[in-house]
N, C-alpha and C positions, 0 to 999 in steps of 0.2 A: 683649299676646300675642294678643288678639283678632282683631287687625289685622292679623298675620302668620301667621296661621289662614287669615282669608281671603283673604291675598293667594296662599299656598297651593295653595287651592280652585280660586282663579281659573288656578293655572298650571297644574294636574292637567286643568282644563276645555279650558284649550288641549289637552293632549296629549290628552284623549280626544275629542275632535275629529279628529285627525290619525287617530287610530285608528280610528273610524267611517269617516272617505275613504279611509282604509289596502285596509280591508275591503271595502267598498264599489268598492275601486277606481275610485274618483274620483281618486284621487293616485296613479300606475303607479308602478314600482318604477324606472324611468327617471326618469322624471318626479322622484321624492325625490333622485336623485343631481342632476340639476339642480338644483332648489330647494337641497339641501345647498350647492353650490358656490354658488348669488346668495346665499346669509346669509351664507357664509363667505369672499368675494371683494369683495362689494357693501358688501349692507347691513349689518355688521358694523364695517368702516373704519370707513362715517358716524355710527354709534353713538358708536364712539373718538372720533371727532373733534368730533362735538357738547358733550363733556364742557367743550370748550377757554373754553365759558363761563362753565366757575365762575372764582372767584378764590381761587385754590388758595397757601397762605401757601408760606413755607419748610417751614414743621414738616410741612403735608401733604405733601409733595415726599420730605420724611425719612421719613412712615408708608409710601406707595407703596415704596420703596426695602425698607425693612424688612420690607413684606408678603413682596414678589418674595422675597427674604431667608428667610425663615421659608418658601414653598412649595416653593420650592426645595431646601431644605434637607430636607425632611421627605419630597420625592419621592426626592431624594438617596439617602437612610438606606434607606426603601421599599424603593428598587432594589436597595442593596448587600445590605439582609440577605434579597432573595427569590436573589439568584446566589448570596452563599453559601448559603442554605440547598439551592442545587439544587446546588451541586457538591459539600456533604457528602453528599446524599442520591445523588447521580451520576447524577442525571435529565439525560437525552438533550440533546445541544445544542440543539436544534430546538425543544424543549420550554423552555427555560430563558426564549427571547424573548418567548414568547408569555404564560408565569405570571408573567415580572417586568414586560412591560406591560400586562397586566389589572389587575395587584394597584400597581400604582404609579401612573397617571396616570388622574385626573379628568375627567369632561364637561366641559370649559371653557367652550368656546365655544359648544356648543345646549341648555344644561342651567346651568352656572357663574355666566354672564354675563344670562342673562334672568334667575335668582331674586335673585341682585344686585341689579337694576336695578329690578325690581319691591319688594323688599324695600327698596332705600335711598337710590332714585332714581341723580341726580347723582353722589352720591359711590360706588354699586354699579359705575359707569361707570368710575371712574377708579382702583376696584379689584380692576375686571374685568379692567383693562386688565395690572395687576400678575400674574394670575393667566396670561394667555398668555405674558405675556416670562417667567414663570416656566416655564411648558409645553413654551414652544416650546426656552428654554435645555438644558431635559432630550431631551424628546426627541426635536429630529432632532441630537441630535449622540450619546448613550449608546445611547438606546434603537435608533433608524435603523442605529447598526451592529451592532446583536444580530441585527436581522434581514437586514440585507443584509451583513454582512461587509467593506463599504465601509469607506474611508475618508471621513473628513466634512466637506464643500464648503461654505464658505460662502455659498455661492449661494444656497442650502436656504431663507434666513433672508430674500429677499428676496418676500415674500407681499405683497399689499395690508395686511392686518392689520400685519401687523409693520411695514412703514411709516410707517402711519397711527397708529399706537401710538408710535411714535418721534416723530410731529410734536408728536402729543400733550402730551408730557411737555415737548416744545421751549418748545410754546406757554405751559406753566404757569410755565414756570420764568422767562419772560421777560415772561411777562402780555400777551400776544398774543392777539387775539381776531379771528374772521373777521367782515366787513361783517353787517349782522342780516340782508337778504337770503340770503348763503352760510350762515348759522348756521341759519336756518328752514331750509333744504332739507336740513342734514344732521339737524337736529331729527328732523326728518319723514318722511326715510326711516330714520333711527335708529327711530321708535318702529315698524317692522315690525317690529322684531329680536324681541321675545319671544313673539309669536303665533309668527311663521312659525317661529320655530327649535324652540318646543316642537311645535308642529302636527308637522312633519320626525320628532322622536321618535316621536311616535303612531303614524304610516305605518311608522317600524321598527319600531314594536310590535306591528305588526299582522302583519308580513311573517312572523313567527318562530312555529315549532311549539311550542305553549304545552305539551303531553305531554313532548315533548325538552328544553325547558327547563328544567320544575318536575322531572323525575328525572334531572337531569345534578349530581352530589353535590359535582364538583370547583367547579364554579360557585357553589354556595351558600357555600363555605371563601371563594374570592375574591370572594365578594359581605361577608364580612363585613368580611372585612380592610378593602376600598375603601370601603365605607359605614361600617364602624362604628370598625374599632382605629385606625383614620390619622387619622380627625377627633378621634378621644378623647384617645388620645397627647398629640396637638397641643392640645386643650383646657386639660389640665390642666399642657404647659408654658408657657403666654402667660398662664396665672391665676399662673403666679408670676415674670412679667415686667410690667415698668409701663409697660403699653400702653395705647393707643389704644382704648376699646369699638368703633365702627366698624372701624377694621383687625382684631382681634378675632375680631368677628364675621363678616367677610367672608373673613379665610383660613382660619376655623370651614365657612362655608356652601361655600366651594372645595372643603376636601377632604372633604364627607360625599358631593360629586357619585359618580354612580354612574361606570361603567369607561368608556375616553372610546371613541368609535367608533372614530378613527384605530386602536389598535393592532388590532383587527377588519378594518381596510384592508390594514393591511401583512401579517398573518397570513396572510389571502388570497392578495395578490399573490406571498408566497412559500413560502407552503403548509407555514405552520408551526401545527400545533393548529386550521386555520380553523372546525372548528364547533364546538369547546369555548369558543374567542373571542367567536364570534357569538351564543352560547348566554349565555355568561356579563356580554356585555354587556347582554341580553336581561333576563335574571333582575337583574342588580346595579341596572337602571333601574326595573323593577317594584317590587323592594323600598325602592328610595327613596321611595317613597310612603307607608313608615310610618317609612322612619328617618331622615329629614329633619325631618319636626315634632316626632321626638324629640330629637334631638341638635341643630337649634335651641333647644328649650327649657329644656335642658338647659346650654347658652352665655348665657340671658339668665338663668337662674338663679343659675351659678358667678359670672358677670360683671357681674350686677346691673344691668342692662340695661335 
């Protein structure tokens, strides 16, 4: 438990890093929409793809399959019972997008995916990767048309990540490995992923009116949901499945992420709740700082870990 304390430590230092250049204005608020787009276009792929080294059996092939499975499924549920509880209560439509994507989808990808990787290395990697095909299945196809009203294009789905995440799972299943030359180079720029993607946090933590944040009351309900009842829920139904301790624990540390920035993107773009959004992504990422080492600890307790 020691070890997962410090490694912790070490990810909270990234982010208050971020938050010092935030401040500082060393990292403009341009500048973080940039860097956000190279973690999550770039450097992020080569992360996936670097994974392609381990020697991943059949049964790991079955635990991936079943993470997706289980996140999926839990975002699933998330979602249905935030639209019903808003159209028994007959909360505005405009309103409905914005409560069921705070209280439903995860940091994945600058938050998910580095405590993973730092937490469990190689295999954080390859159930990182279960954590966005579960992300992305939900939301650019339920969530994308709460807010846009759209119908849903499978074109949505063609990202670098999503790719690179496809080759990925190609290469295990077939035991494919690239030349060790091409495997050091995504090694390599894989290992920027968890500095630059929490540093990215810090600059948005910096960017946010800490007054408007800690007295926005709606924000604290959907901080708890996303940090505390979605990971506990799911805690206590995989202690009475005969699972895997690493899958476990990895779709345990997925859904205690706090609210993912995306739906803060799209609220924006369509000007649905944008500063309850941006507020409560604000606050749900702060208070991950005390309930991630509790509801870690609390998974290697139930899960003997």
């Amino acid at each position: 438990m020691q070890i997962v304390f410090e490694q912790i430590l070490v990810i909270f230092g990234y982010v208050i890093v971020g938050y010092v250049a935030g401040k500082k204005n060393l990292i403009t608020k341009e500048q973080q929409r940039y860097l956000s787009k190279l973690v999550s276009s770039l450097i992020l792929p080569f992360t996936v793809l670097a994974a392609s080294s381990m020697e991943a059996s059949g049964q790991d092939i079955v635990n991936v399959a079943i993470a997706v499975a289980l996140l999926f499924s839990c975002m699933a549920l998330t979602s249905a019972g935030c639209m019903l509880y808003a159209k028994i209560k007959q909360v505005p439509e405009k309103k409905r997008a914005a409560y069921t994507g705070l209280c439903t989808y995860p940091n994945c990808t600058f938050i998910g995916m580095p405590l993973c990787i730092a937490l469990m290395g190689e295999w954080g990697t390859l159930y990182g990767a279960a954590g966005i095909i579960a992300f992305n299945l939900l939301f650019f196809t339920l969530q994308i048309s709460l807010f846009t009203r759209q119908k849903f294009h499978p074109k949505i789905f063609l990202t670098p990540l999503n790719i690179s995440t496809l080759v990925l799972i190609l290469m295990l299943i077939f035991h494919v490995h690239f030349p060790r030359p091409l495997q050091t180079v995504c090694s390599n720029i894989g290992g920027i992923t968890t500095p630059l993607a929490l540093i990215i946090v810090g600059v948005m933590l910096a960017d946010g009116n800490l007054l408007q944040i800690v007295t926005e009351k709606r924000a604290y309900v959907i901080s708890l949901i996303r940090n505390l009842i979605c990971p506990l829920v799911m805690l206590v139904v995989m202690a009475l499945l005969p699972l895997d301790s690493n899958l476990r624990m990895a779709v345990l540390i997925y859904l205690a992420c706090p609210v993912a920035n995306l739906t803060s993107v799209y609220a924006i773009q369509h000007d649905m709740e944008p500063a309850l959004c941006a507020r409560a992504t604000l606050l749900s990422t702060i208070l991950f700082a005390a309930t991630i080492p509790f509801i870690i600890w609390l998974g290697q307790l139930v899960y003997g870990v």
